[in-house]
C-alpha positions in Angstrom: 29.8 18.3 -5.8 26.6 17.6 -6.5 27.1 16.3 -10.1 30.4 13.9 -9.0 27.1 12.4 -6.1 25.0 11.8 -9.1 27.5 10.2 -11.4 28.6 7.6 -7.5 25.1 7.9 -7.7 24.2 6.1 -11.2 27.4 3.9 -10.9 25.6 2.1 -7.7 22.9 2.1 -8.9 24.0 -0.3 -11.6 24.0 -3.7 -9.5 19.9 -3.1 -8.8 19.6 -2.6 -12.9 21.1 -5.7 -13.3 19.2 -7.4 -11.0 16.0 -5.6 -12.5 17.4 -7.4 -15.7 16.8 -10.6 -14.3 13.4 -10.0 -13.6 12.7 -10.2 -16.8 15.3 -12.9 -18.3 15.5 -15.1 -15.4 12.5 -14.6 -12.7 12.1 -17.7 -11.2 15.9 -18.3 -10.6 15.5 -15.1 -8.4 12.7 -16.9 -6.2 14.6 -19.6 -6.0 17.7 -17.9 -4.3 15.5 -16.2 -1.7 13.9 -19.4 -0.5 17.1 -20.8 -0.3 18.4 -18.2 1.9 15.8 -18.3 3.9 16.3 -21.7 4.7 19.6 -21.9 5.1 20.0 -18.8 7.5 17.0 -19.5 9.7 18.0 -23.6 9.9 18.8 -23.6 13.5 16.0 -21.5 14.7 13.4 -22.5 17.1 10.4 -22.2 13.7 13.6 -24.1 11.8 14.2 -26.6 14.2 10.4 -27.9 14.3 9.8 -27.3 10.6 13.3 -29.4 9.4 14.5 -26.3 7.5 17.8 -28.8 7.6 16.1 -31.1 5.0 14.0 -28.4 3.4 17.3 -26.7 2.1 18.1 -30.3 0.3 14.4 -30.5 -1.1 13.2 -26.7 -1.2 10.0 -27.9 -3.3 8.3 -29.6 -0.5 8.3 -26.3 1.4 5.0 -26.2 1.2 3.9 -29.0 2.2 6.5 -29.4 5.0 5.1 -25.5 6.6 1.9 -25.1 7.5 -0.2 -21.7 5.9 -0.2 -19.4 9.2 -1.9 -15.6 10.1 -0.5 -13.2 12.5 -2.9 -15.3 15.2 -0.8 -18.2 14.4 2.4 -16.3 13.8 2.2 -14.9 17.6 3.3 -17.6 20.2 6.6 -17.2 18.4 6.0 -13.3 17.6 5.4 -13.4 21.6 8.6 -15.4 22.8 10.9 -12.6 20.4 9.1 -10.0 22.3 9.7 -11.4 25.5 13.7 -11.2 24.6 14.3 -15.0 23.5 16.8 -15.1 20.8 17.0 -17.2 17.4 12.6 -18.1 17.6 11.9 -17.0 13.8 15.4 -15.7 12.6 19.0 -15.6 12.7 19.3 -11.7 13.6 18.4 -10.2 16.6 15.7 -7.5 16.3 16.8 -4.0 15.8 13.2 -2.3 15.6 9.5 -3.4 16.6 7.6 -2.3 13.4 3.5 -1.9 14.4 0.8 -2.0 12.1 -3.0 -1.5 12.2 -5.8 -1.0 9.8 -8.9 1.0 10.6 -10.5 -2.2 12.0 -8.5 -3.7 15.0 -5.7 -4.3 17.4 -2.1 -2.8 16.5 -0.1 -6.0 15.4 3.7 -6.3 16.5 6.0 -7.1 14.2 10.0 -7.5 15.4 12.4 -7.2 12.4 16.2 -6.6 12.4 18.4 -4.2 10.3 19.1 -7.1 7.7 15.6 -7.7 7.4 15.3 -3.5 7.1 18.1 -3.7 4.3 17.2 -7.0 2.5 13.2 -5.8 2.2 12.5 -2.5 2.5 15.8 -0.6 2.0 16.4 -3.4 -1.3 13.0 -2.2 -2.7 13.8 1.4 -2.7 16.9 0.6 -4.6 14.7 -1.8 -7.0 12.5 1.5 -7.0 14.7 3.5 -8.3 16.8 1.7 -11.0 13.3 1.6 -13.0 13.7 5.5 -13.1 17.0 5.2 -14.0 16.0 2.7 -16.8 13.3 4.4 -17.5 15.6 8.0 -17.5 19.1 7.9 -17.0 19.2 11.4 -16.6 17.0 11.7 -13.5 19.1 13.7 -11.4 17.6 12.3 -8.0 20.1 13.9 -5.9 20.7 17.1 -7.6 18.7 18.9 -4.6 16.8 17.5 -2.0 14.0 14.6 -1.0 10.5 15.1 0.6 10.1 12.7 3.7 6.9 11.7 5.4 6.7 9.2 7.2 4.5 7.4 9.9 5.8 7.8 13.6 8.4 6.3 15.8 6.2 5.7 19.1 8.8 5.2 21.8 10.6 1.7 22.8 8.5 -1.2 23.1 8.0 -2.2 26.7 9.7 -5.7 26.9 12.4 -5.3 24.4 13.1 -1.9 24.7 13.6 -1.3 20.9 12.2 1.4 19.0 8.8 1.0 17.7 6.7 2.4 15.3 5.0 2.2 11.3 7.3 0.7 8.8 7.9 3.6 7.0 9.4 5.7 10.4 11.9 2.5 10.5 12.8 2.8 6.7 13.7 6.9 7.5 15.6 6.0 10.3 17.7 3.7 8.7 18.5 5.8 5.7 22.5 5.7 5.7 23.6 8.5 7.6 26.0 9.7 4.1 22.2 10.0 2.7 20.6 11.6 5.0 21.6 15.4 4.0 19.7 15.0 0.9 16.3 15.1 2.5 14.1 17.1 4.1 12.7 17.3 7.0 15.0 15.9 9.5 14.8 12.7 11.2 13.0 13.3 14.0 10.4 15.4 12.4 9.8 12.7 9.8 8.8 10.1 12.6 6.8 12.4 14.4 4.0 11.6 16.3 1.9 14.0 16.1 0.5 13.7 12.6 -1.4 17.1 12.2 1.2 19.3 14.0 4.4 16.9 11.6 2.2 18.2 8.2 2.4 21.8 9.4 6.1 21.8 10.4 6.8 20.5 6.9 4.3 22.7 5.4 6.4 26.0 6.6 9.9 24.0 6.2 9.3 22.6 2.8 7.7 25.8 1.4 11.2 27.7 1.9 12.5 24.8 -0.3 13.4 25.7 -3.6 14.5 22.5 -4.8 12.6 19.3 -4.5 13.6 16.9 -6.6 11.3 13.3 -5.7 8.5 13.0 -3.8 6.3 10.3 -2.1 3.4 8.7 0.0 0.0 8.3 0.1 -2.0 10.5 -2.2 -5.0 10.9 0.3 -2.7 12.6 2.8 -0.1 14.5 0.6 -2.9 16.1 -1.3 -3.5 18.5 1.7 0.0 19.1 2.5 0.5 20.5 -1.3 -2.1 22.9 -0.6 -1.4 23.9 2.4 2.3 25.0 0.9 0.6 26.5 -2.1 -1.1 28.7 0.5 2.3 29.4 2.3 4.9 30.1 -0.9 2.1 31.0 -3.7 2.0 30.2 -7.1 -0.8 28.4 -9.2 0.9 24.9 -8.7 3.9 23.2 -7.0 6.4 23.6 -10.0 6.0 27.0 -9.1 7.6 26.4 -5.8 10.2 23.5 -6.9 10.8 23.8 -10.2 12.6 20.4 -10.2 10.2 18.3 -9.1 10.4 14.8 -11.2 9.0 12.1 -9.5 6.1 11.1 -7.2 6.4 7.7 -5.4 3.0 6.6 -4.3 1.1 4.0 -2.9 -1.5 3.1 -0.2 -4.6 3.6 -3.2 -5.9 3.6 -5.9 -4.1 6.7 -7.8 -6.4 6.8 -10.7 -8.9 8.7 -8.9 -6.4 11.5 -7.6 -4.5 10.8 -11.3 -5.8 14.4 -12.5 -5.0 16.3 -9.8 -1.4 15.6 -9.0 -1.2 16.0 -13.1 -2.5 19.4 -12.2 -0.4 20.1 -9.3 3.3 18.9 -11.7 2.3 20.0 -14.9 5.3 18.8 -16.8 5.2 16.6 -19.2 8.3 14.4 -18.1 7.2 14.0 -14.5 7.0 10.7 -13.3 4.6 8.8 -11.1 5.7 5.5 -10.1 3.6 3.5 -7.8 5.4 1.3 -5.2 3.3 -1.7 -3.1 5.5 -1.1 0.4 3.3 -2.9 3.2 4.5 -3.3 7.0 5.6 -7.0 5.6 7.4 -6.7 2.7 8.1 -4.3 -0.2 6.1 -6.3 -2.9 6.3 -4.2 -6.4 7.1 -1.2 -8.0 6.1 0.1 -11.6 8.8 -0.7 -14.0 7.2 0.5 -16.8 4.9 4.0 -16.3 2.9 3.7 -19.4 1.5 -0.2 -18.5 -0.1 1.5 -15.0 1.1 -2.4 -13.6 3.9 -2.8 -10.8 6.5 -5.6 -11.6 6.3 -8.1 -8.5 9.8 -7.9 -6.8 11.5 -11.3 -6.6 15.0 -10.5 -5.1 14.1 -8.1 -1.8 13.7 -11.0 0.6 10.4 -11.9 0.2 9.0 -15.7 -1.2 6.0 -15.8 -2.8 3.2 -18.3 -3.1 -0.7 -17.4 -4.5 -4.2 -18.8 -3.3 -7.0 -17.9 -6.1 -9.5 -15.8 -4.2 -12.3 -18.7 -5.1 -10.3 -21.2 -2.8 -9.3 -19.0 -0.1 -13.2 -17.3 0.3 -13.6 -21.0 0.8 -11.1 -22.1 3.5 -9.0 -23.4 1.1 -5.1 -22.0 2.4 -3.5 -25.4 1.5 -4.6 -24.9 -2.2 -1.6 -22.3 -2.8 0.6 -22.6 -6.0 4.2 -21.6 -7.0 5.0 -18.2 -9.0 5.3 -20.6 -11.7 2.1 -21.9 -12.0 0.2 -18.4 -11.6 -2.0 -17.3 -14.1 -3.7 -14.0 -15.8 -6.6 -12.9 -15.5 -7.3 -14.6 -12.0 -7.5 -12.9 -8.5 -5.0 -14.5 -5.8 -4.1 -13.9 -2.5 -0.7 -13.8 -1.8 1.4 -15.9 0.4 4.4 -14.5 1.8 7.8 -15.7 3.8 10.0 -13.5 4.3 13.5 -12.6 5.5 11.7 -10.8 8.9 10.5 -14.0 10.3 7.0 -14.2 8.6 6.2 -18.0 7.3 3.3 -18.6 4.7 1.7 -15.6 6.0 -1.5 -14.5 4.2 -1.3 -10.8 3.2 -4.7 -9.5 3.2 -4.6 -7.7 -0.7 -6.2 -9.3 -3.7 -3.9 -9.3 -6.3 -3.8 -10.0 -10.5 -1.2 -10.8 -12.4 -1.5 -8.7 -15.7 1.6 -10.7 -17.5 3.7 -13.5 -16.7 6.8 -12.7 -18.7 7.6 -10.6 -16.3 5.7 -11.3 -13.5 3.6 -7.8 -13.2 0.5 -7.5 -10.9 -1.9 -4.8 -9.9 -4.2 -4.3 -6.6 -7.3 -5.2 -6.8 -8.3 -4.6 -3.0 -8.3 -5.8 0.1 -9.6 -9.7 1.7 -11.7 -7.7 3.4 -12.9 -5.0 0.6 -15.8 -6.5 -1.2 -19.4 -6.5 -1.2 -21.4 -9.9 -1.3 -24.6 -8.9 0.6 -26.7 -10.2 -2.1 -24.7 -12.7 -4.7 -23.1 -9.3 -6.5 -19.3 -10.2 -5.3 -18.6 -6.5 -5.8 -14.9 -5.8 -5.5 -12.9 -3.0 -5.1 -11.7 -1.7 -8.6 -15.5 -1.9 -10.0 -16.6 0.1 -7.8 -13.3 2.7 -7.9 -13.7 2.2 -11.8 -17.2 3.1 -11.7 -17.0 6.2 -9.4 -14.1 7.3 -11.5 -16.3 7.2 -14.9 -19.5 8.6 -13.3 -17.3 11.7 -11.4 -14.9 12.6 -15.2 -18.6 12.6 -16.7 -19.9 15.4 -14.6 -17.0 17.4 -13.5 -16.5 15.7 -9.9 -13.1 15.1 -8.2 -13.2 12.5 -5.3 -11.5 12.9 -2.1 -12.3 9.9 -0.3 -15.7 7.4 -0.2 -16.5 4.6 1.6 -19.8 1.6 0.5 -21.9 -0.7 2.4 -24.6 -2.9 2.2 -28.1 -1.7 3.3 -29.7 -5.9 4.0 -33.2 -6.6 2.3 -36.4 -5.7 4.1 -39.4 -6.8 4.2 -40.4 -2.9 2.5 -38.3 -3.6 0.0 -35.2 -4.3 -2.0 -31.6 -4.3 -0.4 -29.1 -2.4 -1.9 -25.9 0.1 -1.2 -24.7 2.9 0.1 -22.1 5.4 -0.7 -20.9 8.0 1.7 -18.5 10.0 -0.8 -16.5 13.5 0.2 -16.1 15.4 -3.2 -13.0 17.1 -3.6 -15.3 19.1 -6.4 -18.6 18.0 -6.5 -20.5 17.1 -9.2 -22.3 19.5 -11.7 -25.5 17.5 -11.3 -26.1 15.1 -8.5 -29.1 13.0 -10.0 -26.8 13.0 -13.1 -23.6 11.6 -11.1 -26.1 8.9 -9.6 -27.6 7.7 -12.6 -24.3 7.3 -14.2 -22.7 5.6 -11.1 -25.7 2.9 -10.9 -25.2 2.6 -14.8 -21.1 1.8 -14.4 -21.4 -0.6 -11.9 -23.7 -2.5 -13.8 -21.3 -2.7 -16.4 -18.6 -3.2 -14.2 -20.4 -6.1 -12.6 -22.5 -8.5 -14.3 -23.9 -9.9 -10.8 -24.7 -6.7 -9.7 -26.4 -5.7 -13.2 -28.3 -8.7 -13.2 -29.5 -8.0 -8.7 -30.4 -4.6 -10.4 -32.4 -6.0 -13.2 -35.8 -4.5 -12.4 -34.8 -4.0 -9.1 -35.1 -7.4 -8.1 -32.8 -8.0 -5.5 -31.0 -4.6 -5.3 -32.4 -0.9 -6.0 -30.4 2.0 -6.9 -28.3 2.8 -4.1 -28.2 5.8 -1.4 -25.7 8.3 -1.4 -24.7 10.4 1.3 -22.8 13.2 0.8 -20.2 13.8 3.5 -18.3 17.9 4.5 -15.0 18.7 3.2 -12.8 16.8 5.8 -14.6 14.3 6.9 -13.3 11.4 6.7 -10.1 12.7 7.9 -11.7 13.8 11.3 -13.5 10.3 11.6 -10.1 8.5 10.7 -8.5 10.9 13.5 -11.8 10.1 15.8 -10.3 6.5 15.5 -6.7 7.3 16.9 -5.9 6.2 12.6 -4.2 9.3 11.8 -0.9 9.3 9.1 -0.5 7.9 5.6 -0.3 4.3 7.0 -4.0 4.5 7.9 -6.8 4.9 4.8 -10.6 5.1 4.4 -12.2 1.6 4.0 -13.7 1.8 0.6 -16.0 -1.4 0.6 -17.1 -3.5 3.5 -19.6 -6.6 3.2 -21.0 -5.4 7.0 -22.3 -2.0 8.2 -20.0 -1.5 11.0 -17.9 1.4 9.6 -21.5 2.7 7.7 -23.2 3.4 11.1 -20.3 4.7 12.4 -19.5 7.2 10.0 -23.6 7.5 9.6 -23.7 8.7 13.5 -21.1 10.7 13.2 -22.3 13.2 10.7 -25.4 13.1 12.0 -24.1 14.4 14.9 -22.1 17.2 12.8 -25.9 18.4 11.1 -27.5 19.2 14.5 -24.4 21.2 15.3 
């Protein structure tokens, strides 16, 4: 049975390879069409309506010009009136679900979006997702046994619309088709738990009575413990001991270079695959096409229209300075623009992004808006300083588990300079060592910083402080942040999360 769902299996899978194929052959032809049906199906909407979407479809290219740049603030007075039950403000369909979304530094955003926008984004990108296994393996067998879910939490039905709300990923389970749904594990309503701590447990014990697993995903930082918690449930030196099928990781959320190691150790096998996927609460952006480039290919066909504002101009105000897919560049850091299928127009998502090639259009992650350090002229960002913990912690036997930096301002006393508050996974063989080496990366990381460092003229070497096993997961929990959506912030240009976190374990040492 199980070999004639394989073989249905590849045979569907065959329309997202072809479209894969276009990615590369015919890109902007792809873009094209979803502007176009954005267009043309949200014409006589209320945002249509004022915005001439009925002459827009005729003249696509001044789309731009025509819609002004607008953030979830400026989104809401229509976000509001679909919340309140008014029909056709944003788009076409009716909303189905009431995805939510919150970092670790504000208000819960509300974001309504209907099955077609489910199916055309999210549900689309897992498809995308997994044709580039297929290409890259045709004989990945991804439902020979069953599927790992965890996902964020369905939190009951919003209050005006009476729809169920909760983190994207919740909304992607539950609208798995129901033929699908025997191949996973754990069950729906497990899955979209709320309770985060209790869900990992349950799946612990369920998944550890398993024997077959065949693909896996989420965010490293929060799978991590549930692996070990099952190693300490079934046994065995590492999880192939417990599914010796495992194949594929799907991840996302991080950086997975510094967990890279470890999940090597967990599924030692040489074929095993990580792919990372870039699936945000807005759009399902990229997935890695290709596992030995480490880059994601930017996804062109899963409802989702894309425009780019170089991180120079938008530090500087400068929204309106967005170009076309076409007239991106390597090498430069952009902000991407987004509208999408779900009602979002010219919406800034907050990552910093770099395209890696042009023919295809792959990117990588370079951070978040609000993820850099410019305290003192250094314009730190968030891969030099990954890149640089990475280096100093391989160097001296360290595994990270999570870290978070801030500025400490200039004094009068003295120099400014940073501060690291790191958790080790493993900590380092020799502390002074793993410092010297971590102020010695950055400054070749960072020629602004390196040249603030030079004689400790405007920065000294930083502090470090470092934090108990578990940590940051207690602060994150402290912060009603718990689940795989929510993640560490790893650089901030203020000391708001610092002294937070600082407090807090100051609290823990007089315990």
């Amino acid at each position: 049975m199980l070999k004639v769902v394989n073989s249905l299996f590849r045979t569907y899978i065959g329309r997202y390879r072809k479209e894969l194929f276009m990615h590369y052959d015919d890109p902007l032809r792809l873009q094209q069409a979803v502007l176009e049906d954005i267009l043309s199906t949200n014409r006589s909407t209320a945002f249509g309506r004022e915005h001439d979407f009925y002459r827009l479809i005729k003249t696509p290219a001044a789309y731009g010009q025509v819609v002004p740049v607008r953030t979830y603030e400026a989104h809401l007075p229509y976000l509001e009136r679909v919340l309140r039950g008014e029909r056709r403000v944003l788009t076409a369909e009716d909303p189905a679900w009431v995805s939510t979304t919150s970092g670790t530094t504000g208000a819960t955003k509300y974001l309504p979006i209907s099955n077609h926008a489910v199916s055309s984004i999210h549900l689309k990108g897992s498809w995308m997702s997994l044709a580039c296994l297929y290409e890259k393996d045709e004989e990945v067998q991804v439902f020979s046994s069953k599927n790992l879910l965890i996902g964020g939490a369905i939190k009951g039905l919003h209050p005006s619309l009476h729809l169920p709300q909760g983190d994207i990923s919740a909304v992607i389970i539950q609208s798995i088709p129901r033929i699908m749904r025997s191949f996973y594990i754990p069950d729906l309503e497990l899955a979209t738990a709320v309770n985060y701590e209790e869900k990992i447990e349950q799946i612990a014990q369920l998944a550890a009575r398993e024997p077959g697993i065949t693909t896996l995903g989420g965010v490293p930082t929060w799978n991590l413990p549930l692996y070990r918690r099952i190693l300490e449930i079934h046994g065995g030196d590492n999880m192939l001991d417990v599914w010796p099928d495992a194949r594929v990781f799907k991840h996302g959320g991080v950086n997975f270079a510094p967990y890279r190691e470890q999940f090597k150790r967990l599924f030692p096998r040489k074929d095993f695959i990580f792919q990372e996927i870039y699936n945000a609460t807005e759009g399902f952006f990229g997935v890695q096409d290709k596992e030995e480039l480490r880059t994601m290919l930017l996804l062109l066909n899963a409802g989702v229209y894309y425009e780019f504002v170089r991180w120079s101009d938008f530090q500087q105000g400068g929204l309106e300075a967005a170009v076309s897919l076409a007239d991106v560049n390597t090498g430069e850091v952009y902000v991407m623009l987004i509208t999408t299928v779900a009602g979002l127009y010219r919406y800034p998502m907050g990552d910093l992004i770099e395209f890696t090639e042009t023919n295809p259009y792959r990117i990588k992650i370079l951070g978040r808006t609000q993820e850099y350090i410019n305290a003192f002229g250094e314009d730190l960002l968030r891969p030099e300083a990954e890149g640089a913990l990475l280096q100093a912690a391989e160097q001296t036997g360290a595994l990270v588990r999570d870290f978070t930096v801030a500025p400490v301002y200039i004094e009068l006393s003295g120099a400014g300079r940073h501060h690291w508050v790191i958790e080790f996974e493993r900590p380092p063989d020799d502390l002074q060592r793993f410092n010297q080496l971590l102020d010695q990366q950055l400054m070749e990381a960072n020629y602004n910083y390196a040249a603030k460092r030079s004689n400790d003229f405007a920065i000294r070497r930083h502090d470090l402080t470092v934090a108990p096993a578990g940590f940051f997961r207690s602060w994150l929990k402290s912060r009603g942040k718990m689940g795989g959506q929510h993640k560490v912030p790893r650089l901030a240009n203020h000391r708001t999360f610092l002294e937070d976190i600082l407090a807090r374990l100051a609290t823990i040492e007089k315990k």
